[in-house]
N, CA and C atoms of all chains as a GROMACS GRO file, in nm:
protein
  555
    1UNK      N    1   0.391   1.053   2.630
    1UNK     CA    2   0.384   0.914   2.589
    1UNK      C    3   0.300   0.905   2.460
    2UNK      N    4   0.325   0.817   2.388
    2UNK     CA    5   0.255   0.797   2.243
    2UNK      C    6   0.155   0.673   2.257
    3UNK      N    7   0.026   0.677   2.272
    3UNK     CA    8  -0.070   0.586   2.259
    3UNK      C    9  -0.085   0.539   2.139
    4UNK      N   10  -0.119   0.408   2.146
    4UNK     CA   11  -0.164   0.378   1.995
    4UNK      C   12  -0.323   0.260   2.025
    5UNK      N   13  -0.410   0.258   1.964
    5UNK     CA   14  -0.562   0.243   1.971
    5UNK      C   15  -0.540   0.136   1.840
    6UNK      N   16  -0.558   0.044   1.837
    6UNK     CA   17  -0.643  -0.047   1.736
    6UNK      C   18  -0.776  -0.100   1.773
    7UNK      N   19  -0.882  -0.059   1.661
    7UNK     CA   20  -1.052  -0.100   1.710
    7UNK      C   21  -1.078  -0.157   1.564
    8UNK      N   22  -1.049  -0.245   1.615
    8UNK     CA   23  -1.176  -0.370   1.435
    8UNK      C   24  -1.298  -0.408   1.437
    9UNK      N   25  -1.376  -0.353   1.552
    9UNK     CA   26  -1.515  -0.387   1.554
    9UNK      C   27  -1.572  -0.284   1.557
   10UNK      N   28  -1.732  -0.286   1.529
   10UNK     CA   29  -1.781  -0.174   1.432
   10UNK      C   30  -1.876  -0.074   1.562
   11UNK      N   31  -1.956  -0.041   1.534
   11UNK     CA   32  -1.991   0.097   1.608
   11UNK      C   33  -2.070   0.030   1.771
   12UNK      N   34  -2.145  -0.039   1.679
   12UNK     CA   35  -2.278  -0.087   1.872
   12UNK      C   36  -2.173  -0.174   1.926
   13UNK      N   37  -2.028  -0.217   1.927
   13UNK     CA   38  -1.962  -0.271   2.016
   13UNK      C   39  -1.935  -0.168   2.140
   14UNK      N   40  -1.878  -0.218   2.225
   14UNK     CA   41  -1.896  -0.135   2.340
   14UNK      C   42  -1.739  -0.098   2.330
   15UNK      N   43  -1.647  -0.155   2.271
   15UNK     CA   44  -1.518  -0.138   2.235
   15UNK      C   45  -1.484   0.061   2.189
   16UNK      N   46  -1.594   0.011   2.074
   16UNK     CA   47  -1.585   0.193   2.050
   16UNK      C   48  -1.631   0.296   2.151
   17UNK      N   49  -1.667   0.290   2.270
   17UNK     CA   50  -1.727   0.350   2.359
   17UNK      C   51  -1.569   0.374   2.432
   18UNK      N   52  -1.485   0.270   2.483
   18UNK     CA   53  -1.376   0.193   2.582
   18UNK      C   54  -1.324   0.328   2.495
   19UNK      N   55  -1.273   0.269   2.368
   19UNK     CA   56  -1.180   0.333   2.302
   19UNK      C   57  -1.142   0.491   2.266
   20UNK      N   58  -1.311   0.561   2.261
   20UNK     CA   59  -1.310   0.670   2.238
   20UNK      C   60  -1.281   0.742   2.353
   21UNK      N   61  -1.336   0.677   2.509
   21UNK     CA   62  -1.340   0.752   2.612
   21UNK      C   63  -1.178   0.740   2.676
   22UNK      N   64  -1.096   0.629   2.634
   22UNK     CA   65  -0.934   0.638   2.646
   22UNK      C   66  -0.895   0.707   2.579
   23UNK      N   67  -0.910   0.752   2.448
   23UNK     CA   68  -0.848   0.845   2.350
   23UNK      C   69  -0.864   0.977   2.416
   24UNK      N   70  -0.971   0.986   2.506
   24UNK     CA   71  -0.992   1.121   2.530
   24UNK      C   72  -0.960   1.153   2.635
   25UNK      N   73  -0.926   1.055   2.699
   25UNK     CA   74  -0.869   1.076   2.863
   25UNK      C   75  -0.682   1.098   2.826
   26UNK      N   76  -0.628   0.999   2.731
   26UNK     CA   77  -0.518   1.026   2.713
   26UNK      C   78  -0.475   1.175   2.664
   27UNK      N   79  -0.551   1.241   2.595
   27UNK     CA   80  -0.567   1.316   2.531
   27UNK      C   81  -0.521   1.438   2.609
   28UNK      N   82  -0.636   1.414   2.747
   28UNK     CA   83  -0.629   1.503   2.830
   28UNK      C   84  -0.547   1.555   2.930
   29UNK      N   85  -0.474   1.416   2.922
   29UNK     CA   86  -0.309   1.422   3.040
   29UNK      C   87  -0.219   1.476   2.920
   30UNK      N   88  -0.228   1.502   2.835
   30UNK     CA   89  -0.096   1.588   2.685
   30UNK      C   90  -0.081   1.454   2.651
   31UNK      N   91  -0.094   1.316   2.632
   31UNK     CA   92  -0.069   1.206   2.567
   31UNK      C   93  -0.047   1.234   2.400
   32UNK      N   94   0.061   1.162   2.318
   32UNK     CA   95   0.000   1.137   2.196
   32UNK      C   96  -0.065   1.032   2.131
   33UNK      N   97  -0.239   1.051   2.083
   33UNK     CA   98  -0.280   0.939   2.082
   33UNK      C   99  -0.263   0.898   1.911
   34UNK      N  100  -0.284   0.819   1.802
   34UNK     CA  101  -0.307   0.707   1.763
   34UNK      C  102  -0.409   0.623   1.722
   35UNK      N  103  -0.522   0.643   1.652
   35UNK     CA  104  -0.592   0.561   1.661
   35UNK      C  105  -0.585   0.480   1.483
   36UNK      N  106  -0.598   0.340   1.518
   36UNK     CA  107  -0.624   0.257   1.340
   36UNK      C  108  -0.716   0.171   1.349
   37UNK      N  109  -0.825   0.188   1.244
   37UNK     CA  110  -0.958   0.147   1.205
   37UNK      C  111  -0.973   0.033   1.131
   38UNK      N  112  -0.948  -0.100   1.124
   38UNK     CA  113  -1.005  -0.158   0.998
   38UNK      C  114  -1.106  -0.284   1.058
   39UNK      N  115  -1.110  -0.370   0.971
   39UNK     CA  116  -1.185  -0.459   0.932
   39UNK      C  117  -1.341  -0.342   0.931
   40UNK      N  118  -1.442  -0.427   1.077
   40UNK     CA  119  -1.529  -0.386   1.090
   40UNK      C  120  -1.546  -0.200   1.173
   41UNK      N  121  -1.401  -0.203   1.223
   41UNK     CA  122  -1.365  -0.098   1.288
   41UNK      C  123  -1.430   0.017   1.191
   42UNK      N  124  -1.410   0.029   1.031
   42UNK     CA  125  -1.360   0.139   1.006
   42UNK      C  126  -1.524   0.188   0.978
   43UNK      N  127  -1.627   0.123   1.028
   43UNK     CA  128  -1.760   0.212   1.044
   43UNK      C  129  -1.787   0.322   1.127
   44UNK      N  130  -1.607   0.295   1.224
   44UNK     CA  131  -1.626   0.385   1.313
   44UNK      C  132  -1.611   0.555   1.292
   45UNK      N  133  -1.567   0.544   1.136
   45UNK     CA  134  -1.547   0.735   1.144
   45UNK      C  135  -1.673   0.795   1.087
   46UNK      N  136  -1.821   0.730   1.064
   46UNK     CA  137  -1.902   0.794   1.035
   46UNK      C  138  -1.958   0.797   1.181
   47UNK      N  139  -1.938   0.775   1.337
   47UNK     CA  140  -1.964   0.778   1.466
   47UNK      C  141  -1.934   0.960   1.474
   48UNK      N  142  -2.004   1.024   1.465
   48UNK     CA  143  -1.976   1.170   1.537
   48UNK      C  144  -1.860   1.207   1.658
   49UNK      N  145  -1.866   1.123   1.771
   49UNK     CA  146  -1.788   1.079   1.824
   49UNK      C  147  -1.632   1.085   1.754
   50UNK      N  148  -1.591   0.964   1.668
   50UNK     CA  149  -1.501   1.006   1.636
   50UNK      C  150  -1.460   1.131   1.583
   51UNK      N  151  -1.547   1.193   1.514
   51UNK     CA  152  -1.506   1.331   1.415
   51UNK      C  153  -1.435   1.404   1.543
   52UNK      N  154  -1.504   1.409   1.681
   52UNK     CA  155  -1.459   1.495   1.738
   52UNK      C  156  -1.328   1.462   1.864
   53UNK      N  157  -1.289   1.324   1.848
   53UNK     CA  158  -1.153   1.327   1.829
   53UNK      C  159  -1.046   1.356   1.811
   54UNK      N  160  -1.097   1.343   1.654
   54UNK     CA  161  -0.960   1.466   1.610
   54UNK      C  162  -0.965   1.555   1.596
   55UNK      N  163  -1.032   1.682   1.627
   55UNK     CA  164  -1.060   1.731   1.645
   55UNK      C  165  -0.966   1.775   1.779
   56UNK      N  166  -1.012   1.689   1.897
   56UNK     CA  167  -0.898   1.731   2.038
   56UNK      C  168  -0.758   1.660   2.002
   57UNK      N  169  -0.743   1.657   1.826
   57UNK     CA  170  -0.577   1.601   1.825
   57UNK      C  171  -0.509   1.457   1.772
   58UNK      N  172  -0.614   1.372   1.822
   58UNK     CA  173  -0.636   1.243   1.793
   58UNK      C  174  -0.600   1.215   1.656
   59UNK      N  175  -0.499   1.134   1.648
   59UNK     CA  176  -0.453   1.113   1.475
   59UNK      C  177  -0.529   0.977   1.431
   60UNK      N  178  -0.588   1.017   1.332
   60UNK     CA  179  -0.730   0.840   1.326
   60UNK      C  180  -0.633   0.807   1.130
   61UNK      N  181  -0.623   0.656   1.156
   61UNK     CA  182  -0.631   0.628   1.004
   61UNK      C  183  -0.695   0.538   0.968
   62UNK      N  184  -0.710   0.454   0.914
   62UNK     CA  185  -0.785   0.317   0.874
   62UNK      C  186  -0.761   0.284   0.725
   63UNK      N  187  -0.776   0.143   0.710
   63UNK     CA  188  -0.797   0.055   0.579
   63UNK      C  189  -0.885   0.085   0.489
   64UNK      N  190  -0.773   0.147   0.396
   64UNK     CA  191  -0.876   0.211   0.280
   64UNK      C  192  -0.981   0.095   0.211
   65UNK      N  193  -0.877  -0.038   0.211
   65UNK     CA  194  -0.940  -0.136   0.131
   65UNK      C  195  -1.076  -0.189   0.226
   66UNK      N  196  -1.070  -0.185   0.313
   66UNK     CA  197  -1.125  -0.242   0.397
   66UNK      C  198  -1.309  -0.112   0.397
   67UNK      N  199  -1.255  -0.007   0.400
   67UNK     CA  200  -1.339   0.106   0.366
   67UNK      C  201  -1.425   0.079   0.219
   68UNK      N  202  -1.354   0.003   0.114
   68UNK     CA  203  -1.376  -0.001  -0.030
   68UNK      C  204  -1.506  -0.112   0.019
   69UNK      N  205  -1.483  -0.218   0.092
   69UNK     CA  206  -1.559  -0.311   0.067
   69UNK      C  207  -1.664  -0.319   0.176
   70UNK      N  208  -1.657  -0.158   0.213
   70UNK     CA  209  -1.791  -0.198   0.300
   70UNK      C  210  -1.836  -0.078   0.257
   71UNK      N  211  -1.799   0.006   0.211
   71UNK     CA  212  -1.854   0.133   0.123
   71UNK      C  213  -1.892   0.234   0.232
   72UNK      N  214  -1.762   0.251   0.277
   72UNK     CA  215  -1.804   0.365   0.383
   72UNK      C  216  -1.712   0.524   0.268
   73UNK      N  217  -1.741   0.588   0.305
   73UNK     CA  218  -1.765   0.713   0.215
   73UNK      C  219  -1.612   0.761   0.278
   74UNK      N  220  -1.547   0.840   0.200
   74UNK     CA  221  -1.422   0.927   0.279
   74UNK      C  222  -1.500   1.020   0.327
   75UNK      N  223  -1.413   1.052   0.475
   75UNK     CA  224  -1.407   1.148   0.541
   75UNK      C  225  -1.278   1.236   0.597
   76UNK      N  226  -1.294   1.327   0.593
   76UNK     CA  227  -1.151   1.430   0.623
   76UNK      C  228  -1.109   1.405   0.791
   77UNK      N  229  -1.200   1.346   0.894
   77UNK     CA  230  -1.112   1.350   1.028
   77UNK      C  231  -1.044   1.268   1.008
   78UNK      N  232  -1.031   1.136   0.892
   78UNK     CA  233  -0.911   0.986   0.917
   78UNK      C  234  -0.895   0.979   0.820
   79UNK      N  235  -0.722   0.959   0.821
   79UNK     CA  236  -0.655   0.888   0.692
   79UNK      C  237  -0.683   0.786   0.661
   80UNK      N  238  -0.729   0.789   0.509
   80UNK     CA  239  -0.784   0.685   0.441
   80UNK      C  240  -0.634   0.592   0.374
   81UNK      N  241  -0.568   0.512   0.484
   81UNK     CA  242  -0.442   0.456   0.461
   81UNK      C  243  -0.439   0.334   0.443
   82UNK      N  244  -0.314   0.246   0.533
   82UNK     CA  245  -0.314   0.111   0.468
   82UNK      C  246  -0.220   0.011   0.595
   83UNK      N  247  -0.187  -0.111   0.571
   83UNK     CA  248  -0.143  -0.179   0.661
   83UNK      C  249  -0.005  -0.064   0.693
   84UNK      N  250   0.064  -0.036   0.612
   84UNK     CA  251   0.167   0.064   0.604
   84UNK      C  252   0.163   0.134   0.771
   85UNK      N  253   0.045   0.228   0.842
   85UNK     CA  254   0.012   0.308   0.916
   85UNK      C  255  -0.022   0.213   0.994
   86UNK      N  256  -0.118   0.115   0.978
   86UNK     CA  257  -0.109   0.054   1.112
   86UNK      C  258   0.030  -0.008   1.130
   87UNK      N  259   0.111  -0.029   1.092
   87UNK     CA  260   0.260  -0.074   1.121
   87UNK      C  261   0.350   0.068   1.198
   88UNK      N  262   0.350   0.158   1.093
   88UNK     CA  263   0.399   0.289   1.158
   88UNK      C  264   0.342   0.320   1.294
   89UNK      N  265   0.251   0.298   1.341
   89UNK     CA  266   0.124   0.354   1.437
   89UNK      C  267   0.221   0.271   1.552
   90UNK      N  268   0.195   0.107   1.566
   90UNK     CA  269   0.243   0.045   1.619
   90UNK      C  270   0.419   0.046   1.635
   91UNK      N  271   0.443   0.086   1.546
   91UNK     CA  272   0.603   0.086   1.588
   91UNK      C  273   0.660   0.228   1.642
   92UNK      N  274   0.559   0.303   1.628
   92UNK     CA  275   0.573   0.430   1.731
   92UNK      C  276   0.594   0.443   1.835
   93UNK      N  277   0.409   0.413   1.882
   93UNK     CA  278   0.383   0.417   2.010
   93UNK      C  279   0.466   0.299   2.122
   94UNK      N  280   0.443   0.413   2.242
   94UNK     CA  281   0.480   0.333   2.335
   94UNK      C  282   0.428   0.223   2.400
   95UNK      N  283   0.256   0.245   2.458
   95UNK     CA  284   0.181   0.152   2.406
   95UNK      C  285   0.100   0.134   2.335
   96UNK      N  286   0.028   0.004   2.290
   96UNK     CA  287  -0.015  -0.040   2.190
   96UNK      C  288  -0.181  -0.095   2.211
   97UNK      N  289  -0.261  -0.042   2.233
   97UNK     CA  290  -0.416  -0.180   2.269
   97UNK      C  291  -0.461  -0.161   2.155
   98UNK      N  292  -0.532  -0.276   2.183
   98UNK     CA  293  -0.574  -0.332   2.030
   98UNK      C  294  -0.747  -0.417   2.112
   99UNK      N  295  -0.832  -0.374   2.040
   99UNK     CA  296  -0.998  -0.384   2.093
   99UNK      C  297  -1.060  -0.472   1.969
  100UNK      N  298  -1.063  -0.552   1.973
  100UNK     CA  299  -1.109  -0.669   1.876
  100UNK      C  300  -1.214  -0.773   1.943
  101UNK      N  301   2.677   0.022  -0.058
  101UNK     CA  302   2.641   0.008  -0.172
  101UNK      C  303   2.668   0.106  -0.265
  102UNK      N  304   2.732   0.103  -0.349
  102UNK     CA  305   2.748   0.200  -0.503
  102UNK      C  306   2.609   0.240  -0.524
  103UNK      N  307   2.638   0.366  -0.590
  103UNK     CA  308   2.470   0.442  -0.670
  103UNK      C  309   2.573   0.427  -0.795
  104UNK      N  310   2.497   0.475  -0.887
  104UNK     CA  311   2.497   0.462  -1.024
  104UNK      C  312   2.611   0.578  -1.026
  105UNK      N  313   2.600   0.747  -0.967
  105UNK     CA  314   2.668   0.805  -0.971
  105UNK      C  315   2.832   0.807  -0.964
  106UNK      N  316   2.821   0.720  -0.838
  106UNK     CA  317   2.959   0.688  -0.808
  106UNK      C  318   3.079   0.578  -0.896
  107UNK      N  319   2.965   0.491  -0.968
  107UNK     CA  320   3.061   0.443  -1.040
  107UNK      C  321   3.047   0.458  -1.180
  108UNK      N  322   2.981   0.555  -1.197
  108UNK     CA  323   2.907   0.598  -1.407
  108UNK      C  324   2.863   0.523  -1.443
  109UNK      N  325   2.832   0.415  -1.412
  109UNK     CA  326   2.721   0.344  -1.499
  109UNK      C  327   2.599   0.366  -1.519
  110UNK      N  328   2.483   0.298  -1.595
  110UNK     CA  329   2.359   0.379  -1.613
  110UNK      C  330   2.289   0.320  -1.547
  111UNK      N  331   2.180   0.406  -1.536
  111UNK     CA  332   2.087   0.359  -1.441
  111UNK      C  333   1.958   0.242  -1.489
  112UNK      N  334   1.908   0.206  -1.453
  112UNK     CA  335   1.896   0.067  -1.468
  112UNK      C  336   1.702   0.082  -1.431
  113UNK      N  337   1.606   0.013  -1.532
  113UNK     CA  338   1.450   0.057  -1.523
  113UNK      C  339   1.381  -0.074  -1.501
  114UNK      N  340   1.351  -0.116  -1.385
  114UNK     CA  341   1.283  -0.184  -1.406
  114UNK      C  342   1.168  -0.188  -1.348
  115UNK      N  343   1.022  -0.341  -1.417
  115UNK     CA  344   0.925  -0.295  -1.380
  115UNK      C  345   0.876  -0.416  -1.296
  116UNK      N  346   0.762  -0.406  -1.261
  116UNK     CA  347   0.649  -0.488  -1.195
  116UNK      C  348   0.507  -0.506  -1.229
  117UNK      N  349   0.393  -0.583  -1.220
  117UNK     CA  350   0.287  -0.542  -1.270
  117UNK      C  351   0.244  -0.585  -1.191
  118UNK      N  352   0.130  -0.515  -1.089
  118UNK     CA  353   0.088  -0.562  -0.966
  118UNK      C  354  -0.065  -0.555  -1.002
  119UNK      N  355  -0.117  -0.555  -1.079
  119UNK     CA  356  -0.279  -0.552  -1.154
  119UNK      C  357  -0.287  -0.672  -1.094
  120UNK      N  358  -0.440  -0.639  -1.017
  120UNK     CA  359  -0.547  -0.814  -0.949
  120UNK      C  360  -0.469  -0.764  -0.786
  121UNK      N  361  -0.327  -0.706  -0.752
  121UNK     CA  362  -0.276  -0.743  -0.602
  121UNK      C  363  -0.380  -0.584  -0.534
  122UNK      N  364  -0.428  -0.662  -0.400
  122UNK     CA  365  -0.476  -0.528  -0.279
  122UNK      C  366  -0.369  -0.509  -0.191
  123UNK      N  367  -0.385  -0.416  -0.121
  123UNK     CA  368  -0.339  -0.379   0.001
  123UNK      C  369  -0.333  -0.483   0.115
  124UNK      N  370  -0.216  -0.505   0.157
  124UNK     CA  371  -0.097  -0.447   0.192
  124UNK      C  372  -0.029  -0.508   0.078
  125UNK      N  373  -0.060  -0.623  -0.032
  125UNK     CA  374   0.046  -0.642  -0.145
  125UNK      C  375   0.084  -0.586  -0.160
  126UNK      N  376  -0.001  -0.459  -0.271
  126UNK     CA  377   0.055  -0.362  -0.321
  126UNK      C  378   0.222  -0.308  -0.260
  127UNK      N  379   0.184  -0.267  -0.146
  127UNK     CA  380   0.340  -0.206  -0.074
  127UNK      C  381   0.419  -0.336  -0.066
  128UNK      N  382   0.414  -0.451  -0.040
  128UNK     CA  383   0.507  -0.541   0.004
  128UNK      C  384   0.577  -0.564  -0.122
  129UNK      N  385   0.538  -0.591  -0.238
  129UNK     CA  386   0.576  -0.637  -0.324
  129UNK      C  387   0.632  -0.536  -0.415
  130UNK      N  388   0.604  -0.436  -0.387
  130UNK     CA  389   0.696  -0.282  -0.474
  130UNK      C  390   0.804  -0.309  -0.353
  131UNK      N  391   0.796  -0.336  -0.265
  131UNK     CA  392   0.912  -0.261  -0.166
  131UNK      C  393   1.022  -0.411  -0.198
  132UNK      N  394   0.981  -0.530  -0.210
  132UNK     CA  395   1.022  -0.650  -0.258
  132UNK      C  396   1.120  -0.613  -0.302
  133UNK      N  397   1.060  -0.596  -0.449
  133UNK     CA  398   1.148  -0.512  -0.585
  133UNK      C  399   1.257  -0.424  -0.572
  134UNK      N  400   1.194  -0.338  -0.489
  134UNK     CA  401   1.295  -0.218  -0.453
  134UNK      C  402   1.411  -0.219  -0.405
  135UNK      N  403   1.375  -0.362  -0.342
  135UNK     CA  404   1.520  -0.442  -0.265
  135UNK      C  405   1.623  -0.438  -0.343
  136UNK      N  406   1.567  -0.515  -0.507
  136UNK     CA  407   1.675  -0.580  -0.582
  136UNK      C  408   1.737  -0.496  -0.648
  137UNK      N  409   1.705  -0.384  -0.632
  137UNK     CA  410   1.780  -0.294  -0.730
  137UNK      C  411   1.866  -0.190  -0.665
  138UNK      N  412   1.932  -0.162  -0.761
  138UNK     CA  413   2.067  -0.068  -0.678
  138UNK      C  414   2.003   0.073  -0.666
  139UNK      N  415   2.067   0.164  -0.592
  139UNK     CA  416   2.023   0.343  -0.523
  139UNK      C  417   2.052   0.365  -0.692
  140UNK      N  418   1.922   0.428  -0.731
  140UNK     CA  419   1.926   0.512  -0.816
  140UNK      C  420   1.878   0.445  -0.936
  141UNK      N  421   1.837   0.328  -0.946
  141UNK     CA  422   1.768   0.245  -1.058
  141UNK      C  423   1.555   0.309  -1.021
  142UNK      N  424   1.556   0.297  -1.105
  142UNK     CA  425   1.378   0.306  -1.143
  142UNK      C  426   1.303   0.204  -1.144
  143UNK      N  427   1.168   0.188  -1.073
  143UNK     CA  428   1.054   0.090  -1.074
  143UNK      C  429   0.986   0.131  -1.136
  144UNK      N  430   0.913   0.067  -1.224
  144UNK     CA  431   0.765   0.146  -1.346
  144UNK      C  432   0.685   0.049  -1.264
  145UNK      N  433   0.585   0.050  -1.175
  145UNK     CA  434   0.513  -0.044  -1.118
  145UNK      C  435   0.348  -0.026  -1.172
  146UNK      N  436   0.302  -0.058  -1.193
  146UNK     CA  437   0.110  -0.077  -1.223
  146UNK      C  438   0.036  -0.152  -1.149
  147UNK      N  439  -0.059  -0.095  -1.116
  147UNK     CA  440  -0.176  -0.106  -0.981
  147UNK      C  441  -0.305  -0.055  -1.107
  148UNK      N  442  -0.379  -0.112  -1.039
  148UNK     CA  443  -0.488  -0.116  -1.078
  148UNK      C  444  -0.660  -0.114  -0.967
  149UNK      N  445  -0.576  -0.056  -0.869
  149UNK     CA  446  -0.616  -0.095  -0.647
  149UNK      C  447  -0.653   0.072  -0.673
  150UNK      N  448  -0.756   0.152  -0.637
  150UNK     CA  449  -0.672   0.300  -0.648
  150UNK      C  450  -0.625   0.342  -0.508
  151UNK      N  451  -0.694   0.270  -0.412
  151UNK     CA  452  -0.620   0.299  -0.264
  151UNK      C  453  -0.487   0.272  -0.252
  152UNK      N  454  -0.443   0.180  -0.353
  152UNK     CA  455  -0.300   0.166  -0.360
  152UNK      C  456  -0.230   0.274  -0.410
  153UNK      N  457  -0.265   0.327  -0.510
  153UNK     CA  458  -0.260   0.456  -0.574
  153UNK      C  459  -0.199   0.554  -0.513
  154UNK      N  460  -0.259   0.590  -0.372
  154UNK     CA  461  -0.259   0.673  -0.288
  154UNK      C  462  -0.162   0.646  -0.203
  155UNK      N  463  -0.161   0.552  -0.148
  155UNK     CA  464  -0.058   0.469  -0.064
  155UNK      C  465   0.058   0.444  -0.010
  156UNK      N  466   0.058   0.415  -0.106
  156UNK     CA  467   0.186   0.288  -0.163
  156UNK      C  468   0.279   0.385  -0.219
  157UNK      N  469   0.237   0.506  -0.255
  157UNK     CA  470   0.401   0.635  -0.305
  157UNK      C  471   0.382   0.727  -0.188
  158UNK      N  472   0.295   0.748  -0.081
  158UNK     CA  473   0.299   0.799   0.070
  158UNK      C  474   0.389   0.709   0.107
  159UNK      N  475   0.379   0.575   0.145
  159UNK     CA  476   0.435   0.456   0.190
  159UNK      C  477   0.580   0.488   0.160
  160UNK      N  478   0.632   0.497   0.020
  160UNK     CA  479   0.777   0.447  -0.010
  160UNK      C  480   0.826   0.628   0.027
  161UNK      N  481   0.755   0.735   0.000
  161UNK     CA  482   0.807   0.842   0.041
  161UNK      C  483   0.831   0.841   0.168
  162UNK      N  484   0.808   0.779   0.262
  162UNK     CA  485   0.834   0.777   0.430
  162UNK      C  486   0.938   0.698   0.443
  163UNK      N  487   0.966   0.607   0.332
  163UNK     CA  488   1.075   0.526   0.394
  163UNK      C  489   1.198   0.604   0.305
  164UNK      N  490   1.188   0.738   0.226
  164UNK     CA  491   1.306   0.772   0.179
  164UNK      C  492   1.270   0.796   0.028
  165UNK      N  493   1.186   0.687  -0.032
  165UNK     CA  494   1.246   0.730  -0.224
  165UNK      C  495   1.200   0.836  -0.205
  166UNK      N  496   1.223   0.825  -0.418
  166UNK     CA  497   1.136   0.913  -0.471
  166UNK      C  498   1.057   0.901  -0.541
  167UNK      N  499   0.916   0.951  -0.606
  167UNK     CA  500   0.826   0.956  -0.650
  167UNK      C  501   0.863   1.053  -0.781
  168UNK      N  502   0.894   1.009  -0.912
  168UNK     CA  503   0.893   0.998  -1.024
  168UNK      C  504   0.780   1.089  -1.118
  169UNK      N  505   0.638   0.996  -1.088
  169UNK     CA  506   0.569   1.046  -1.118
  169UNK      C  507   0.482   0.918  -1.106
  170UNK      N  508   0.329   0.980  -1.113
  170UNK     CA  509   0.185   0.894  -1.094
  170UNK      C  510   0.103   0.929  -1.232
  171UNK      N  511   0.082   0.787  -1.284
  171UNK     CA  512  -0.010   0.835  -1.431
  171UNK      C  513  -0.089   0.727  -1.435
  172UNK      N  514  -0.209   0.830  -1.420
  172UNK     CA  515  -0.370   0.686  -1.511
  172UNK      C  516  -0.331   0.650  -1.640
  173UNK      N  517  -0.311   0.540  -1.706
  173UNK     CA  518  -0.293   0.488  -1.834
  173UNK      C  519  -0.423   0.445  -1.864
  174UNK      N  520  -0.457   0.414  -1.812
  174UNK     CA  521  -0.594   0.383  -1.838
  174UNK      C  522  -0.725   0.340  -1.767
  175UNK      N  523  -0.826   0.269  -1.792
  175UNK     CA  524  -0.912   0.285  -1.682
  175UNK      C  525  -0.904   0.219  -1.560
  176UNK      N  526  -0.915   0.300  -1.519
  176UNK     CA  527  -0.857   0.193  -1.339
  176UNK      C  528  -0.731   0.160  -1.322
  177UNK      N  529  -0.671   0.175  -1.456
  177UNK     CA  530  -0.502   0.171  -1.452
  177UNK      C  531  -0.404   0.272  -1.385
  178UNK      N  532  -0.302   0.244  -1.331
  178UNK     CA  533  -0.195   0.353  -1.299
  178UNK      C  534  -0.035   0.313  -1.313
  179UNK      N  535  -0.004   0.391  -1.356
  179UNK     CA  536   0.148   0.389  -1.429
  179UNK      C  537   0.220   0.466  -1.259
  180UNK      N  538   0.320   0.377  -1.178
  180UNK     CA  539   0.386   0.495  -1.066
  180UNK      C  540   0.502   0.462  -1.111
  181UNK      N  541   0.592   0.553  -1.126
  181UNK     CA  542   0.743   0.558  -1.150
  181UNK      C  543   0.840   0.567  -1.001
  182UNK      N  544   0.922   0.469  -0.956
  182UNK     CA  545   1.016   0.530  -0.831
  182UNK      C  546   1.122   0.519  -0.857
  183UNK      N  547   1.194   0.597  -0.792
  183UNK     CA  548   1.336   0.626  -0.792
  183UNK      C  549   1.410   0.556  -0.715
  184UNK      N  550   1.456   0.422  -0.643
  184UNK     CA  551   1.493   0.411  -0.532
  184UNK      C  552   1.631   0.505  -0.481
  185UNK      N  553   1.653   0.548  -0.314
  185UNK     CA  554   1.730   0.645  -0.291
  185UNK      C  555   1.777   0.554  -0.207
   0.00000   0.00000   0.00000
């Protein structure tokens, strides 16, 4: 099955906790997971946590623009993408949560 | 739909200037364009976004074109050329 993860809120939400520990449970049954980062979300790929995500596989992207205006730095575990991927992401997967 | 090939006529260039538009513009409004023109005509589009830069010719390469070519014209400027297919 193809998971797909949307998280727009930023790290001390408890959302990113929900989210990371589903990514990793899906992960663990052979799931394919999905994850897309923006608004406040996309503070989430400087979370260690995430790095190691993908790491177990986890495909992470997020709002580059959205990255621009809060000045979070690129990093190599998530595609630094665009509404484009969260559309692709969502029209993939089978299901869809979304943590806002 | 006819391509240019099939019936010899020439192919056909046109442009857009998307300078001041962000993301998701950027893609909506190249792909807009892309509509109006026949398989095998050219977009000269300009961004001035650089995440768009990056994007937005990932973006149209998934849905099929082609990518022409990507050029800084100038500062913060970018010249993308597509092919529609």
């Amino acid at each position: 099955m193809k998971l797909g993860i949307l998280l727009t809120t930023s790290p001390e939400n408890e959302n990113t906790h929900t989210a990371i520990e589903l990514a990793k449970a899906a992960r663990a049954m052979g799931h394919e997971v999905s994850v897309f980062l923006m608004e406040d979300g996309v503070y989430n790929v400087r979370d260690k946590n995430f790095a190691a995500l993908s790491e177990a596989g986890v495909k992470i992207a997020l709002c580059a623009l959205n990255t621009e205006d809060r000045g979070v730095e690129k990093v190599d575990c998530a595609l630094f993408g665009s509404q484009y991927d969260h559309a692709s992401i969502a029209h993939d997967s089978d299901r869809f949560i979304s943590f806002g | 739909m006819q391509n240019h090939a099939e019936c010899g006529d020439t192919m056909a260039v046109a442009e857009i200037d998307l300078k001041g538009e962000v993301c998701p513009y950027t893609f909506v409004k190249t792909k807009l364009k892309l509509e109006e023109l026949e398989i095998g005509d050219e977009l000269v589009a300009l961004y001035d976004h650089a995440p768009a830069v990056e994007n937005v010719p990932r973006s149209l390469r998934n849905e099929g074109h082609k990518i022409l070519g990507i050029k800084e014209i100038g500062d913060h400027l970018w010249q993308v050329r597509i092919q529609k297919v």
